[in-house]
N, C-alpha and C positions, 0 to 999 in steps of 0.2 A: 284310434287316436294318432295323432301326428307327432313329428318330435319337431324341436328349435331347427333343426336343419332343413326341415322338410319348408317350414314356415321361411326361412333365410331364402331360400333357394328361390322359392315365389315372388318376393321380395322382391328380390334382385331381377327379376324379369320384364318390372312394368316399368311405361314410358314414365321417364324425367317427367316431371310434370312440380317441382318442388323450387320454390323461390326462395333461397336465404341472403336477404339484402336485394341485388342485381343480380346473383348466379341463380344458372336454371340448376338446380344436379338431381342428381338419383336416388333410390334409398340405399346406395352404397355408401355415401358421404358420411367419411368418420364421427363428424356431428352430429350424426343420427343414431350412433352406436351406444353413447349410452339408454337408449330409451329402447332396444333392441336388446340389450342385454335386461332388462327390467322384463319384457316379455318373456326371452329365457329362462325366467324362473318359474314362470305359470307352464310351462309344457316338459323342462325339469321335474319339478314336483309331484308333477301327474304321473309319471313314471317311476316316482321315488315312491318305495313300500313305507316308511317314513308317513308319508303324506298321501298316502292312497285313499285312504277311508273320507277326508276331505275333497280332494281335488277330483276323482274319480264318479260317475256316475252312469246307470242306464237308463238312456233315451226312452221317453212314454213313447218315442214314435217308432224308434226301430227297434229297440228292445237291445240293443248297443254300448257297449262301454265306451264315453264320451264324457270329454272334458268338462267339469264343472261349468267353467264360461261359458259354454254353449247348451248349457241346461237352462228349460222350462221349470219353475219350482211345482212340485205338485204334492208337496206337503208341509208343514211345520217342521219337521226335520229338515228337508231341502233348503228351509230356508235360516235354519239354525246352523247347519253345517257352513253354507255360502258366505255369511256371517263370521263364522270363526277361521274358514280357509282366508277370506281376506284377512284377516286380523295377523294370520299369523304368519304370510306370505307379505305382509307389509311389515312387520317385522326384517325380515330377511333383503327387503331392500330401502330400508328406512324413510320410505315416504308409501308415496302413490302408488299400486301396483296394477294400474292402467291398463288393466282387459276390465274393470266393473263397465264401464258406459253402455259396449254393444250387448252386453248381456242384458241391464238393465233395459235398455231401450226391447231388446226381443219379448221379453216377459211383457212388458208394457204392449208392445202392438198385438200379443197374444189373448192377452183380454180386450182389446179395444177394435180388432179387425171381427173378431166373433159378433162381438154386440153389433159391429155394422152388419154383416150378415143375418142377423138374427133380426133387427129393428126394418130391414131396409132390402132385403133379400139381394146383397149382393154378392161377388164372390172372393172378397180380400180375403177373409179368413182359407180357403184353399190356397190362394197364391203365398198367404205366408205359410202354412204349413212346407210347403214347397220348397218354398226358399229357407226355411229352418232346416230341412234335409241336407240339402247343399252345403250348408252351414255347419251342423256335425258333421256330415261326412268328410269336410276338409277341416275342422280343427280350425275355424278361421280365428282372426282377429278386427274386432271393429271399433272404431271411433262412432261415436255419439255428436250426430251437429244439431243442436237445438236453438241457442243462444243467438238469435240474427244481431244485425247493425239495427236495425233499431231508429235510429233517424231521432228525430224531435219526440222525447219521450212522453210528451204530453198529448200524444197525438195519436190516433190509433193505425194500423195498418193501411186502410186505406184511404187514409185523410194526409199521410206523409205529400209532403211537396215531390219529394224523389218520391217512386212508386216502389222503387226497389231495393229500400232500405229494409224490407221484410223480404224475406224469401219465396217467391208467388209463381203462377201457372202464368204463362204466355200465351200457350196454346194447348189443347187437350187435340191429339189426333185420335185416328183411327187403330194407330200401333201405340200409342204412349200419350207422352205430354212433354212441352219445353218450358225448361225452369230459368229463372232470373233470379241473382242475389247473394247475398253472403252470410256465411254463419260465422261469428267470431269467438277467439278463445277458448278453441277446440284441440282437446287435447288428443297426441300422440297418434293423429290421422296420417303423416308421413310416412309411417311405417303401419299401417293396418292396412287388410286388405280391401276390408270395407268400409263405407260408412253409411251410418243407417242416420236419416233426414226425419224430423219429427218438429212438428211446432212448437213453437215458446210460450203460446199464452191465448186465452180465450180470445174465439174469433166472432164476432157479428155476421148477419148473415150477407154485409155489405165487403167483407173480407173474405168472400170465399174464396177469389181466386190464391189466399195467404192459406187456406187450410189445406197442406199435403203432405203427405208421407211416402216416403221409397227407402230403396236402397240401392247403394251403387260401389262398383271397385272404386280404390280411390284414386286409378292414373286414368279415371273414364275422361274420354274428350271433352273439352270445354270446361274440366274443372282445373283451376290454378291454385295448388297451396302456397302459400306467403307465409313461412316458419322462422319462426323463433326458438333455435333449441337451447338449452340451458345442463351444465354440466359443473364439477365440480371442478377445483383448479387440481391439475394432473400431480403426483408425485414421482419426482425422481428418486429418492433414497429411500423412501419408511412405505413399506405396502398399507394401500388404502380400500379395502375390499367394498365401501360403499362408493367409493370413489370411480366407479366402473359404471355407476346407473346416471341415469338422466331424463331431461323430460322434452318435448317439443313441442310450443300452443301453435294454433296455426287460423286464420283466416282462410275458407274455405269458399272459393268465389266461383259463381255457377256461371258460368258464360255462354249462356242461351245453349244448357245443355238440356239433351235428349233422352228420357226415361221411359224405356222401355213398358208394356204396362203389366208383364209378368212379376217387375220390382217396385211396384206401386200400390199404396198400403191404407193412401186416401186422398181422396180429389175432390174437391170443394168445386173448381171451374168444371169441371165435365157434370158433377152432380152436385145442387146445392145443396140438399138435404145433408152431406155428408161434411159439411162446416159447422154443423154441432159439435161433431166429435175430437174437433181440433182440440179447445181447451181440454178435454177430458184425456185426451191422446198426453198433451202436456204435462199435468199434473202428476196423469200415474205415472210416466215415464221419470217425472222427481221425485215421487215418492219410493218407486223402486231403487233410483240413487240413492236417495236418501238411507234405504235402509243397509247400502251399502257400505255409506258413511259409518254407521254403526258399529260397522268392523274394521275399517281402513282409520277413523279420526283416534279410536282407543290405542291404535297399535303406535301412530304417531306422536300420540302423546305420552305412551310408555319410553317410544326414542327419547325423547325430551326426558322423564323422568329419567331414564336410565342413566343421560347424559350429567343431569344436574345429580344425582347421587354417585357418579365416580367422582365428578370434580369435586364436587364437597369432600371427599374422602383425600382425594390428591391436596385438596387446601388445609385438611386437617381441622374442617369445620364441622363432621359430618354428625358429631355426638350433640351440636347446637341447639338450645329450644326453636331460635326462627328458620331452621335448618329445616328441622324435623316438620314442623309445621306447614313449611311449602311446600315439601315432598307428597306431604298428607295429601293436600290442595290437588297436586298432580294424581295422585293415587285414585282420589275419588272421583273427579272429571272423569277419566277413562274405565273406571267402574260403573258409574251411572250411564255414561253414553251408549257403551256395550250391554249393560239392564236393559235401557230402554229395549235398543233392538231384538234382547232376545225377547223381552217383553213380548214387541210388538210382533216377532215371529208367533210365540205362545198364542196370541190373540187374533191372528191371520184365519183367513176363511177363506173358501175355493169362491172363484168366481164363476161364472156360469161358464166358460170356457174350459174350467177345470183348473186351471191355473193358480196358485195358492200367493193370496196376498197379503202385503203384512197389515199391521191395523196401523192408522196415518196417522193418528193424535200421538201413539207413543213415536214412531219415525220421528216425526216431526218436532218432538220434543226432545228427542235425542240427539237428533242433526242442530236446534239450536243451541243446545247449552253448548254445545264442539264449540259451535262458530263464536257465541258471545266468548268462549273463556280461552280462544288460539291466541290471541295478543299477549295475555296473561302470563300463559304457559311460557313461551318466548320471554318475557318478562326476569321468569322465577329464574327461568337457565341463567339470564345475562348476569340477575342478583349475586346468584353464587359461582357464578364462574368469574364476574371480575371484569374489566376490560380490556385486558389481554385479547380475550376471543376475536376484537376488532382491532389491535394493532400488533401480534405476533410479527415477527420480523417471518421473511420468508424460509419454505424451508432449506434453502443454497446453505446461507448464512450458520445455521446448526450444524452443517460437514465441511465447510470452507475450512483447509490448511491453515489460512490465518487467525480467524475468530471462533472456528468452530466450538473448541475447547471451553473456553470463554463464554462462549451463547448459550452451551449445555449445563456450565455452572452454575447460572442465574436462573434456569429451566426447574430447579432442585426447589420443592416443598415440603412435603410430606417424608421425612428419614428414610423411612419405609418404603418408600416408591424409589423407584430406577428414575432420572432426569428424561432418557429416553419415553418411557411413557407416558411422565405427564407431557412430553411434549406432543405425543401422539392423542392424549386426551386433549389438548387444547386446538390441535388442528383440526380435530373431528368436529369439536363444537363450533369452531370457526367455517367448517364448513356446513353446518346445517345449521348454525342461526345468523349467520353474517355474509354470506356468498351471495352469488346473483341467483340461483338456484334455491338459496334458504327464503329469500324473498320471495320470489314465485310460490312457493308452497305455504306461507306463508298468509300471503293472499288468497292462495285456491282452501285454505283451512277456512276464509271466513266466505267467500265467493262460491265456494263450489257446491254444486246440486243445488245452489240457491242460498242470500244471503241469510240471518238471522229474522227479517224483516219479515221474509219469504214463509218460511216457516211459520211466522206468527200470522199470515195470513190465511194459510191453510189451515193451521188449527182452528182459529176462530169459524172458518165458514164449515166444518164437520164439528165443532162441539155443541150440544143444546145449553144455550144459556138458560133456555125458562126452564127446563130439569133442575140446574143446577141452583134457581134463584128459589124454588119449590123446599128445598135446605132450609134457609133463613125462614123463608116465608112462613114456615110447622115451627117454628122455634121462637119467631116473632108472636106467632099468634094471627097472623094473616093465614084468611081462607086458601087453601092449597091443597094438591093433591100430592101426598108423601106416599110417594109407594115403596116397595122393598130398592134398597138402593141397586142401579144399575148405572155401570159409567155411559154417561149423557153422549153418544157418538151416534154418528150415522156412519155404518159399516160400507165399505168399499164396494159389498153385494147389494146393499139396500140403494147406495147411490145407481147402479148402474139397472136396476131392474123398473128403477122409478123414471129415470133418464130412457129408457129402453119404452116405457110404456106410452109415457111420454112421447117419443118421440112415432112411434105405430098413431098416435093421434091427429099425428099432425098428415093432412092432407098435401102434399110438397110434390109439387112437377118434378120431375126430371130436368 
């Protein structure tokens, strides 16, 4: 296992290749620091006895102690622990803690490069094992690009007027292939070493040149990041320990670059057959999100609880019935959301690759309640913190010679409380429900891994309605077949062994 320095030092090595606004710069640029100190805590913790039994794990392949993020799940444990090391590593930096993507995305090509091998006899599943070795043995860090520009969203890949508003093959050579396109609103790719390239959404077999998978460093030629980093407002006087982390989205623009074919993972232009697997390659890749959300939306919404239960306490509101009642609200959200996933770990099955997957109906059920009830949440805080949280004076004006005195008097609520600390409770909250920073996350609460919508799509296409309509139907008195009840799902194994046979059927040239 690596440590923060070893990861820093890398870092620091690769080509500029980083646009914020007009400047080219590097991943030395202070603006990038706090999303680099956010990573410091996932290779801290690994090395902290603390948090070892979590972040800690031996590789199925080398038999290796190796970093949780760069672990294959190959149990309901693995995938229970993963679950609660995010939960509680997002704690510790009160949002996102920005290594789930490349893990989920590896889990995800680990099921989906086998079945091409196995349906199609090709050799992806080698080249990723491969390049997974690589991958533990350096401790890496990756960004997940999935999300393309998209173009006229009424329009599918290859009916776009631009061709390259989806991310597609140009040319497939003899050594690789050349890509065209951009992935948008990709988080914390500025500072990872890799990024692992995976479709956004079921492809036709007239989009194959849209169905591909790789992976690449991310200073590789021909790729230009276009970042947005986002950070908290700095403190001069009152230490701000969340105030050190940060996040950076990024447009990720392929400029007729060159991928190797030892880091390529699926090619729809060189083999058509293998634009089936695009959407399937998608999905699982959200749903392994997804169930990472599981653990990262409950710890988020604990900050929020936690937040709105001091300040209620600082307002001297906390013994309230509508007090008590919204706390509740928060309490159970991140109880349920966290159920689900362990649920859906409890319910997980190996897929033929060996790879332990969670079950999609409870994920998916779990990622949406996060998203429908993050506005909410933000809501309950602002209710009992007041609108102070969006017009506190700054914090100069609380140690200014002149008004200081005076600005810390009015600061006073609660008897009991020092003025000093509610003052330090109201900037906290001001800075994670009111900053530029609390909005981004905000957003990525109802956006990310997919919105509420998202979710409800997937569930519907993996639940059997006619099981479920089979209910009424014994109770109504309509002809039916009621058998011992079983939850109405098509499991992750079953979709892929029927998709696998399926596809052995199909007669498809090269």
């Amino acid at each position: 296992m690596k440590t923060f320095e070893d990861y820093l030092a890398r870092l620091y090595k690769m080509k500029p290749n980083i646009y914020i606004g007009n400047e080219l710069v590097g991943r030395d640029d202070p603006r990038l620091q706090g999303g680099q100190n956010i990573i410091k805590v996932t290779y801290d913790c690994a090395h902290s006895e603390e948090f070892e039994d979590l972040c800690v794990v031996t590789s199925h392949l080398t038999g290796k102690k190796i970093n949780r993020f760069c672990h294959i799940h190959q149990s309901e444990d693995d995938l229970l622990k993963k679950q609660l090391m995010t939960r509680l590593l997002c704690h510790r930096v009160g949002g996102c803690i920005q290594r789930c993507m490349g893990i989920d995305a590896l889990n995800a090509l680990s099921v989906i490069t086998y079945e091409l091998d196995q349906a199609l006899g090709t050799d992806h599943y080698e080249r990723f094992k491969k390049y997974l070795r690589y991958f533990q043995e350096n401790d890496l860090v990756a960004s997940c690009a999935q999300t393309d520009a998209k173009g006229d969203r009424l329009k599918r890949p290859h009916e776009q007027e631009d061709p390259d508003q989806y991310l597609r093959v140009i040319e497939t050579r003899e050594d690789g292939i050349v890509v065209r396109g951009c992935k948008i609103s990709i988080t914390n790719t500025p500072y990872a070493d890799e990024m692992i390239v995976v479709p956004c959404r079921y492809m036709g077999p007239e989009d194959k040149d849209y169905s591909v998978a790789f992976a690449l460093p991310t200073d590789w030629d021909g790729v230009k990041l276009l970042t947005r980093p986002a950070s908290f407002r700095k403190s001069e006087h009152m230490e701000f320990p969340a105030g050190k982390f940060g996040d950076a989205e990024t447009f990720i623009i392929f400029d007729d670059v060159f991928v190797p074919n030892d880091r390529i993972f699926l090619n729809g232009n060189g083999d058509p057959r293998q634009t089936a697997y695009a959407g399937f390659l998608a999905l699982m890749f959200a749903h392994y999100h997804r169930h990472s959300y599981t653990g990262c939306k409950p710890a988020i919404t604990e900050v929020i609880a936690s937040a709105a239960a001091l300040v209620a306490e600082y307002n001297g509101i906390e013994k309230t019935s509508h007090v008590q009642d919204k706390l509740s609200h928060l309490i159970g959200t991140a109880e349920l959301v966290f159920a689900a996933g362990e649920s859906s770990a409890k319910h997980s099955e190996k897929a033929p690759s060996g790879t332990q997957v969670p079950d999609e109906i409870l994920t998916n059920a779990g990622r949406r309640l996060a998203g429908e009830m993050i506005y909410e949440e933000y809501k309950v805080l602002a209710d009992i913190s007041g609108g102070l949280i969006a017009t506190l004076p700054y914090e100069g004006s609380f140690f200014s010679e002149d008004v200081g005195e005076l600005a810390m008097k009015y600061m006073k609520r609660n008897p009991r409380v020092k003025p000093e600390n509610v003052l330090r409770c109201f900037r906290g909250i001001e800075a994670f429900a009111v900053s530029e920073i609390a909005g981004l996350l905000q957003v990525a609460g109802l956006h990310g891994g997919g919105s509420p919508s998202m979710e409800t799509i997937t569930m519907m296409m993996r639940y059997d309605l006619e099981k479920l309509k089979n209910i009424s139907k014994y109770l109504f008195g309509i002809k039916s077949k009621l058998k011992r009840y079983e939850r109405p799902t098509v499991t992750p194994r079953k979709q892929l062994e029927k998709f696998r046979k399926a596809m052995k059927g199909k007669k498809l040239e090269k």
